[in-house]
DRENDO-1510 file (C-alpha; in Angstrom, 1 decimal, always signed):
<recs>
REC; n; res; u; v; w
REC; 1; UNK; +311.4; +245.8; -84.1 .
REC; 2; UNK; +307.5; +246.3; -84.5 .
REC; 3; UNK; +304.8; +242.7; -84.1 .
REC; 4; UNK; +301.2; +242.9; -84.7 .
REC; 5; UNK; +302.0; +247.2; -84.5 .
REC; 6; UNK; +303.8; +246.9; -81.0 .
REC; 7; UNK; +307.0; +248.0; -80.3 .
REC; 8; UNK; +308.5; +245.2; -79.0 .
REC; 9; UNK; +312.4; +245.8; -78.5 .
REC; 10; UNK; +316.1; +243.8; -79.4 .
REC; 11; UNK; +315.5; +240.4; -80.1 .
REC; 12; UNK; +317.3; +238.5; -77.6 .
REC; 13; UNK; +318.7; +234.8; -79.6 .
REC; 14; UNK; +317.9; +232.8; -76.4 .
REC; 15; UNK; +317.9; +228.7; -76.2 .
REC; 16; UNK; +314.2; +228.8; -77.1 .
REC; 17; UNK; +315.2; +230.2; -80.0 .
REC; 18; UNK; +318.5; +228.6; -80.5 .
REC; 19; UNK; +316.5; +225.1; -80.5 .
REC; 20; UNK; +314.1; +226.5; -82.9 .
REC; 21; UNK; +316.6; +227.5; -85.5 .
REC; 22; UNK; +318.0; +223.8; -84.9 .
REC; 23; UNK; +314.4; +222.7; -85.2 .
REC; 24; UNK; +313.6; +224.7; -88.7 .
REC; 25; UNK; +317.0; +223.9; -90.1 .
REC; 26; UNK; +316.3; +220.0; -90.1 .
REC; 27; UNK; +312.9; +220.1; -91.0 .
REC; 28; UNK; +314.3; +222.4; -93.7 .
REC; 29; UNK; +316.9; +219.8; -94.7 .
REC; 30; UNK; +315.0; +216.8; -95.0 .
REC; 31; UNK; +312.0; +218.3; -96.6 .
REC; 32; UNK; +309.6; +218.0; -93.9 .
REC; 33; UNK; +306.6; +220.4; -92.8 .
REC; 34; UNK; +307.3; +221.0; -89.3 .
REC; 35; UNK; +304.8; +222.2; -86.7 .
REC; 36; UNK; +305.9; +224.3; -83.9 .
REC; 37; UNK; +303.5; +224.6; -80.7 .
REC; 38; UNK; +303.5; +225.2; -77.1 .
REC; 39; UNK; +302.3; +227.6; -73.9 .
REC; 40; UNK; +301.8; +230.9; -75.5 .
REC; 41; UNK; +304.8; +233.9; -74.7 .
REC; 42; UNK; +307.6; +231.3; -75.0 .
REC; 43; UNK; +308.5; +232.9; -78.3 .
REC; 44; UNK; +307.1; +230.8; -80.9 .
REC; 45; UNK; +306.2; +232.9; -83.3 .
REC; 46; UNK; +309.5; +235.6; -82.3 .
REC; 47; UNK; +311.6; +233.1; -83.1 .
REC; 48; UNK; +309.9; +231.8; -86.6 .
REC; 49; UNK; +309.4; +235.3; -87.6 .
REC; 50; UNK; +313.3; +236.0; -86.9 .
REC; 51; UNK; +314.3; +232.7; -89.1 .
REC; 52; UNK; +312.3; +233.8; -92.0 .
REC; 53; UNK; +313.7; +237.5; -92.1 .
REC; 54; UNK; +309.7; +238.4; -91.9 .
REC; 55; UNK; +310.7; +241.8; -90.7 .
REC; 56; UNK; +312.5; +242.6; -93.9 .
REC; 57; UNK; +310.2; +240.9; -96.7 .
REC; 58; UNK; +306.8; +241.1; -95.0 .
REC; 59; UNK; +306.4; +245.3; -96.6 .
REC; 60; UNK; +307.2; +244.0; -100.2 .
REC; 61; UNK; +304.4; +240.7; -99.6 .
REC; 62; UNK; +302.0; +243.4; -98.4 .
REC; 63; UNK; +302.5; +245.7; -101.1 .
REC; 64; UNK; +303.3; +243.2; -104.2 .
REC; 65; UNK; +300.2; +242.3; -105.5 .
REC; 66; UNK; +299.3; +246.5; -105.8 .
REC; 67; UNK; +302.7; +247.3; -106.5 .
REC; 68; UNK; +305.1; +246.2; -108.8 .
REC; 69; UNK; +307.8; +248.2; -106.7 .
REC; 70; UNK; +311.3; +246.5; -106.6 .
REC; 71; UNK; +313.0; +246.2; -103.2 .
REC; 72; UNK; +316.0; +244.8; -103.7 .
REC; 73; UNK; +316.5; +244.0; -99.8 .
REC; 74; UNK; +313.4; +241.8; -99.6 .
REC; 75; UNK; +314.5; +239.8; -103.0 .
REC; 76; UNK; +317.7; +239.1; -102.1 .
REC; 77; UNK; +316.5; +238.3; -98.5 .
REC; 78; UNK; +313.8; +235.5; -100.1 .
REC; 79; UNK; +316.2; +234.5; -102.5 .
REC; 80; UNK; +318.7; +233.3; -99.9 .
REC; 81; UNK; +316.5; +232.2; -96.8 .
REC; 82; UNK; +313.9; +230.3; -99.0 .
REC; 83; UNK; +311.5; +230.1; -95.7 .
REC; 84; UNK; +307.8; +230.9; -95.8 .
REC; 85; UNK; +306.7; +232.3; -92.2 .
REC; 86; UNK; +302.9; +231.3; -92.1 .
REC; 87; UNK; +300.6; +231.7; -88.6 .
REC; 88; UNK; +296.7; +230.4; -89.6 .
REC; 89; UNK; +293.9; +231.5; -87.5 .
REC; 90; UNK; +292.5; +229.1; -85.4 .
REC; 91; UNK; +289.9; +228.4; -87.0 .
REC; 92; UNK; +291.4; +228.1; -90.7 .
REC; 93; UNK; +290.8; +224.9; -92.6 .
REC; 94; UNK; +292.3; +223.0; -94.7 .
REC; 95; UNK; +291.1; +224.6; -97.6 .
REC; 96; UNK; +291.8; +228.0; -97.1 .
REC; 97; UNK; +295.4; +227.3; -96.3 .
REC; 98; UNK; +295.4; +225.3; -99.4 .
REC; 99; UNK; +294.8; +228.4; -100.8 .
</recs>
């Protein structure tokens, strides 16, 4: 598994990340936005990249608006999670995440 480039292993399904799938699946269920945050290198962003299957669709985001390529893995993949993994720059406003 490769993040920002780096090799960075097996993911390991700890109870960091057992709590965040708990987390994500109730804010999924009752329609909230949820906001994730705390110390950095607790596995945040791991663990949010895991739940949305990022590995496996982020290629086809990258690529779709130059290529109309098909991959079936990454459709089916969105088609059944329905999660949006989303990490805004620090200094991002409100308007450009609008957009």
């Amino acid at each position: 598994m490769q993040h920002n480039g780096r090799d960075i292993g097996t993911f390991i399904a700890t109870k960091e990340h057992r709590r965040f799938v708990e987390f994500a699946n109730t804010v999924k269920k009752h329609r909230y936005i949820g906001l994730c945050y705390g110390p950095a290198g607790v596995g945040k962003t791991l663990s949010a990249r895991r739940y949305a299957h990022w590995d496996t669709v982020e290629p086809f985001f990258r690529e779709w608006p130059h290529n109309d390529k098909y991959i079936p893995e990454a459709s089916v993949t969105l088609a059944q999670t329905r999660t949006l993994f989303y990490t805004p720059s620090v200094s991002e406003t409100l308007r450009d995440m609008r957009k």
